[in-house]
Structures are given as C-alpha cells and as structure tokens.
N, CA, C and O of each residue as an XYZ file, in Angstrom:
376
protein
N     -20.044     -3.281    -10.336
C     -20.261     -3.301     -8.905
C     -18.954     -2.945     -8.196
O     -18.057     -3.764     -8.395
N     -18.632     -1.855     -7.374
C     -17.520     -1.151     -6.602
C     -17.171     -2.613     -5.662
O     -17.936     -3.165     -4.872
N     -16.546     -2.795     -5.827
C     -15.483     -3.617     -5.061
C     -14.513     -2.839     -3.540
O     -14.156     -1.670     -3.389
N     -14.316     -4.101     -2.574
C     -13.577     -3.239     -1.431
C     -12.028     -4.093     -1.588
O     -11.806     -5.302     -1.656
N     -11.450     -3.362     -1.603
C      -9.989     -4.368     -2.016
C      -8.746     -3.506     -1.066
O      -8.282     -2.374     -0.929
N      -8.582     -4.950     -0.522
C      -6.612     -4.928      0.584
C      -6.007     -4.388     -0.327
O      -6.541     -4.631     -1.408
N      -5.010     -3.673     -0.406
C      -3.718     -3.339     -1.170
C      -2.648     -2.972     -0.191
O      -2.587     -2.093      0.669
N      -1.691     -4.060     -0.643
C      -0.610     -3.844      0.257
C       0.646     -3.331     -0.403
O       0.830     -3.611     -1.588
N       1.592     -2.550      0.306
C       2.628     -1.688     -0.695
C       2.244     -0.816     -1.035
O       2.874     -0.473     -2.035
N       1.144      0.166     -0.678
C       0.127      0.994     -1.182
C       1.015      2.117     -1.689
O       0.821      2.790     -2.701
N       2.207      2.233     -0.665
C       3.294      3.877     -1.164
C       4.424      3.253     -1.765
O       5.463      3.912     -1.774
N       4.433      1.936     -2.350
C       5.247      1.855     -3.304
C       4.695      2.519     -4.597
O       3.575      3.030     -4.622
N       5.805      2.480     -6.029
C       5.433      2.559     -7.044
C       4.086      1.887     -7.932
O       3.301      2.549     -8.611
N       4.051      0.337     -7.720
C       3.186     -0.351     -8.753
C       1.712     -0.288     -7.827
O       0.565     -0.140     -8.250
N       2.126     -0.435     -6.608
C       0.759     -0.526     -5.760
C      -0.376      0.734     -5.450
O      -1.592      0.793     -5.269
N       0.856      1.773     -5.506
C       0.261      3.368     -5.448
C      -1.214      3.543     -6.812
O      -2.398      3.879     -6.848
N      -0.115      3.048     -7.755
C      -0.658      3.063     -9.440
C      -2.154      2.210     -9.389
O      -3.303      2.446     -9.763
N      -1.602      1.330     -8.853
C      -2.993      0.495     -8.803
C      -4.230      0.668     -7.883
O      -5.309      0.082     -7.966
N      -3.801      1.673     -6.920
C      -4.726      2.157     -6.133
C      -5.022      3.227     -6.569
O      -5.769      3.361     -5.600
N      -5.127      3.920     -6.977
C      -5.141      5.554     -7.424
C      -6.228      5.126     -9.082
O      -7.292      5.683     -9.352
N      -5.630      4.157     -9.838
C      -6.588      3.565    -11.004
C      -8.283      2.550    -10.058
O      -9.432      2.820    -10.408
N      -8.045      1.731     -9.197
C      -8.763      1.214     -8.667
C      -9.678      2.435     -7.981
O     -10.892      2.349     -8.163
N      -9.232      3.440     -7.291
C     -10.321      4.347     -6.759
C     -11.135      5.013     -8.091
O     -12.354      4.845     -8.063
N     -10.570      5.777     -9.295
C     -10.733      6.335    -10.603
C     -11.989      5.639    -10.961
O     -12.950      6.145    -11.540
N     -11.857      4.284    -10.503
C     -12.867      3.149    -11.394
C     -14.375      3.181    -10.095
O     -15.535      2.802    -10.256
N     -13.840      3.664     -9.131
C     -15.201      3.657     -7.588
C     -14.886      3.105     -7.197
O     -15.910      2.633     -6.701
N     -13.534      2.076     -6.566
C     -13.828      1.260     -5.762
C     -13.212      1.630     -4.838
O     -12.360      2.510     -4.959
N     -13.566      0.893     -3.375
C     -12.685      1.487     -2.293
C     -11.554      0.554     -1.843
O     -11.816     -0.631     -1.638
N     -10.275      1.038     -1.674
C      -9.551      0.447     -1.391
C      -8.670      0.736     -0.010
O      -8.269      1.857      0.302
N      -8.477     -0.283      0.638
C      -8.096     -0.142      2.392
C      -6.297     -0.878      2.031
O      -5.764     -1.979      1.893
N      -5.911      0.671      2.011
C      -4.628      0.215      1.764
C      -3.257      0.286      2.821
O      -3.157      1.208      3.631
N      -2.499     -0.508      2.739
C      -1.491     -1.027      3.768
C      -0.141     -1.103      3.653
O       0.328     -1.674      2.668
N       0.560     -0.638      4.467
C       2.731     -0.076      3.922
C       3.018      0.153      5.452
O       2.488      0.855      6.314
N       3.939     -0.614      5.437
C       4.828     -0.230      6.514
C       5.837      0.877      6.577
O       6.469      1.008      7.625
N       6.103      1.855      5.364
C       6.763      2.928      5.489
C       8.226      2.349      5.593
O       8.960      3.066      6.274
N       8.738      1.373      5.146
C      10.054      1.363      5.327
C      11.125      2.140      4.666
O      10.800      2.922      3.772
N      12.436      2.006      5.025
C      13.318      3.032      4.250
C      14.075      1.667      3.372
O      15.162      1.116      3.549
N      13.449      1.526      2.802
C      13.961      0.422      1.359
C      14.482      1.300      0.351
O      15.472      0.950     -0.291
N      13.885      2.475      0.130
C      14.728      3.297     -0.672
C      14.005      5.083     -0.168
O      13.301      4.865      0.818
N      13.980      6.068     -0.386
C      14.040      7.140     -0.050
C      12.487      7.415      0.026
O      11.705      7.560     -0.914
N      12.177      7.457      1.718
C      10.830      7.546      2.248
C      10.001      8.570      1.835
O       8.799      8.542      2.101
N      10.686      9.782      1.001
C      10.109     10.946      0.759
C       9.297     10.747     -0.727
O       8.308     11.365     -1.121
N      10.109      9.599     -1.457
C       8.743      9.233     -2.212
C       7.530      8.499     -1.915
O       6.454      8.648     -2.492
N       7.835      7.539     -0.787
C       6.748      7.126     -0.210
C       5.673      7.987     -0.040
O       4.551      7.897     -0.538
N       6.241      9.063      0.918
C       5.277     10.024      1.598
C       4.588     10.761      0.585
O       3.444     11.161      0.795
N       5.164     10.971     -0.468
C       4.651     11.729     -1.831
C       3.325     10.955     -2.070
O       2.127     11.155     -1.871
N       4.080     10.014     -2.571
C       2.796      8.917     -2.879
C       1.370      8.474     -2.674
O       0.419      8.188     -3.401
N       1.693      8.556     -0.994
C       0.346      8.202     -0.439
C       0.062      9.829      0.008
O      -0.970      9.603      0.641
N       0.168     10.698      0.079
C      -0.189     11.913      0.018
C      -1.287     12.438     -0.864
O      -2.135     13.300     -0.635
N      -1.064     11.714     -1.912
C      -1.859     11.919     -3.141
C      -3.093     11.145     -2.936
O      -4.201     11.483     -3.354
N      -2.815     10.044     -2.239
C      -4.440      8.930     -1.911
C      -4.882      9.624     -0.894
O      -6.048      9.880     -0.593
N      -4.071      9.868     -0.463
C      -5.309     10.617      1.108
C      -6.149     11.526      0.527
O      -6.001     12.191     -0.498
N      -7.349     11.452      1.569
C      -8.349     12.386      0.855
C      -9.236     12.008      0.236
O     -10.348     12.522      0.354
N      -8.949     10.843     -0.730
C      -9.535     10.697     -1.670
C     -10.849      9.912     -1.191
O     -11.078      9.607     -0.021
N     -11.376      9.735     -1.895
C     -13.045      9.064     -1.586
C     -12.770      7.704     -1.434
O     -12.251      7.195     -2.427
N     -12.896      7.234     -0.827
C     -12.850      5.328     -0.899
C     -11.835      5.168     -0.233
O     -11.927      4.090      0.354
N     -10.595      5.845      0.064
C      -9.246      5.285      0.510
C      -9.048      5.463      2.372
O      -9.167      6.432      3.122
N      -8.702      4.024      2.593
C      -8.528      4.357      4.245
C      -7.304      3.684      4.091
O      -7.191      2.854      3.189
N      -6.308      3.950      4.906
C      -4.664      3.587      4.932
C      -4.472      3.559      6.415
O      -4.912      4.327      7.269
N      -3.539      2.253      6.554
C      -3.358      1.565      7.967
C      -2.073      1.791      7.261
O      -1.833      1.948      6.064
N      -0.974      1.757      8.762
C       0.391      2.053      8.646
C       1.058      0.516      9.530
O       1.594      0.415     10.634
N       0.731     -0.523      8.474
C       1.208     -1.783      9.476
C       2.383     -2.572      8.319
O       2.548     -2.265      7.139
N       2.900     -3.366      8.892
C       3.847     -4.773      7.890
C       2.343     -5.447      7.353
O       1.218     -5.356      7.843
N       2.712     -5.974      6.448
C       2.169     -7.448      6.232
C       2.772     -8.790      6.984
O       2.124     -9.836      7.036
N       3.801     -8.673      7.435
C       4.305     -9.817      8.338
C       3.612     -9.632     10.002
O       3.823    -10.383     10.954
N       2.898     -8.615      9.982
C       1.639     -8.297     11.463
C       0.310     -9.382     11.378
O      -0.814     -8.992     11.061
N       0.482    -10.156     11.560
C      -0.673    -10.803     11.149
C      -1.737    -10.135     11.795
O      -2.589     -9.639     11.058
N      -1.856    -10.028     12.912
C      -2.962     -9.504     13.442
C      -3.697     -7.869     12.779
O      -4.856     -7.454     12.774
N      -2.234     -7.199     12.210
C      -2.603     -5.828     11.414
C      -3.443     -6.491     10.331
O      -4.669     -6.398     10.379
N      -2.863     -7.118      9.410
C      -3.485     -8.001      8.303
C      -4.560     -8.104      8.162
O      -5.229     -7.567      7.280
N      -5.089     -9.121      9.372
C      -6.401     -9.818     10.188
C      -7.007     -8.251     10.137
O      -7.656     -8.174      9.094
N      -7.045     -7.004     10.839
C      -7.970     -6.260     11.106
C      -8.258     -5.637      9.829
O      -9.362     -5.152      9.581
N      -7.557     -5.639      9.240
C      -7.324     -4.961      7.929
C      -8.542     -5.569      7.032
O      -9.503     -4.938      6.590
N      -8.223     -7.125      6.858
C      -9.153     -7.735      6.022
C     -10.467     -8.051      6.116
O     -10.835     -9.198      6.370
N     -11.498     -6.794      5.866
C     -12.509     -6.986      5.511
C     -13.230     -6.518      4.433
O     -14.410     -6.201      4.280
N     -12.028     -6.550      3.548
C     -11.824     -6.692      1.848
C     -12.356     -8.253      1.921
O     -12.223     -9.242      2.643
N     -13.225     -7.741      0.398
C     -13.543     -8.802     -0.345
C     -12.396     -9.670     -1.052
O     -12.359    -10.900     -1.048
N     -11.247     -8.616     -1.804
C     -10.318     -9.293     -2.523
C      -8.997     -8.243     -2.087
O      -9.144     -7.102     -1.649
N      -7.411     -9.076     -2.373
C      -6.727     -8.379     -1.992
C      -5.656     -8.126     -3.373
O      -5.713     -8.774     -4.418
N      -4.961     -7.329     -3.154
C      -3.304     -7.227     -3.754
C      -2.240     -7.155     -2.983
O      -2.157     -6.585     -1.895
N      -1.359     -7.785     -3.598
C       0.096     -8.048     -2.406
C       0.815     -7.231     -3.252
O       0.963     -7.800     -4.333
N       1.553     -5.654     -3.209
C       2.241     -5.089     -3.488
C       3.288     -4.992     -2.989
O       4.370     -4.601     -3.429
N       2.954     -5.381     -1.966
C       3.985     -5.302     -0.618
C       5.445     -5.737     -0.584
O       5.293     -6.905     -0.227
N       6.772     -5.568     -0.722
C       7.582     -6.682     -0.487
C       9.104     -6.023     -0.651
O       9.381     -5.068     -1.377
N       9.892     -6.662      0.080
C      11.099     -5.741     -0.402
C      11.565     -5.700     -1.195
O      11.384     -6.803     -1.712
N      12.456     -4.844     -2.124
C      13.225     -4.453     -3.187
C      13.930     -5.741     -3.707
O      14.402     -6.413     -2.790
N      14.075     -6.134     -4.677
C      14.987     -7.644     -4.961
C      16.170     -7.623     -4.776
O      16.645     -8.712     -4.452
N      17.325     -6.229     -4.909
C      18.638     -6.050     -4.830
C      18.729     -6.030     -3.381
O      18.110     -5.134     -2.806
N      19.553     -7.060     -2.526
C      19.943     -6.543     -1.260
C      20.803     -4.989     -1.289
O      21.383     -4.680     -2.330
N      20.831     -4.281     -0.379
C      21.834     -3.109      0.331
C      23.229     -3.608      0.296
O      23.483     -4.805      0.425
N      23.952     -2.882      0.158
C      25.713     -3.582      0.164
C      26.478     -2.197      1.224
O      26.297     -0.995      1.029
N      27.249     -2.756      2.223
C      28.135     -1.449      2.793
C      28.958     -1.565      2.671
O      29.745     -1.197      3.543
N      29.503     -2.296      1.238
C      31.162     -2.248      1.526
C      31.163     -0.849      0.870
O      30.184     -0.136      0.651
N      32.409     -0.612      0.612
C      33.149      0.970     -0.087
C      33.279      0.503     -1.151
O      33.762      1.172     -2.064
C-alpha cells in the first residue's frame, strides 16, 4: 500500500537517497529543505533537481524550525527527519 511520507532534508545527501528509493517503491513523498548554505548549495540544487518531476514528489522550500511550514506540510501519514545541520561547526580563524 503507497504510503504519503514528510521528508525533511530532502536536498541533503541521506534524505535525497531516501526519497528518490521511497518514490522507486510508489510512494509519494512531500518533501522539505530550507536550502541552506551548510555546505555548497549547488549540490543541493543538483539533488532536488533530480526529484522534481517525478511522480509523487511535491517540495516546499521551508525550515523545519517553521512550525507553521511543518503544520501545512503535514498531511503525511508518516515522516523522516533528514533535516539538520552538519555536526562540524564552521571555523574563521586563518
């Protein structure tokens, strides 16, 4: 039975993967990224480039810290939290 599933982090690496396998399988997934520059946006954009289009996939451009984006978002049955920043902070010293 096709499932409707949140995915958040959708143009990261692990979340992309898991959406792109989750559509493969029929299901639709309503996926969610704030586009940040955590590391070089042009893979982002790669990324979800590749979901667009695709059958099942609708993509909102919000945070997960939006609650209200969240809220409109969720009318997924089940979700994934891909979402989150990088574990290494940024450093500017020289």
């Amino acid at each position: 039975m096709p499932l409707k599933i949140l995915l958040t982090g959708v143009a990261g690496f692990i979340a992309n993967r898991v959406a792109s396998m989750l559509l493969d399988d029929g299901h639709t997934v309503v996926g969610l990224d704030n586009m940040n520059d955590a590391y070089d946006i042009r893979l982002k954009e790669y990324r979800l480039a590749a979901l667009t289009g695709r059958d099942g996939f609708h993509y909102l451009r919000a945070d997960i810290a939006d609650r209200a984006a969240v809220r409109d978002a969720w009318t997924a049955g089940l979700a994934y939290c891909g979402g989150g920043r990088r574990g290494r902070p940024r450093t500017t010293a020289s």
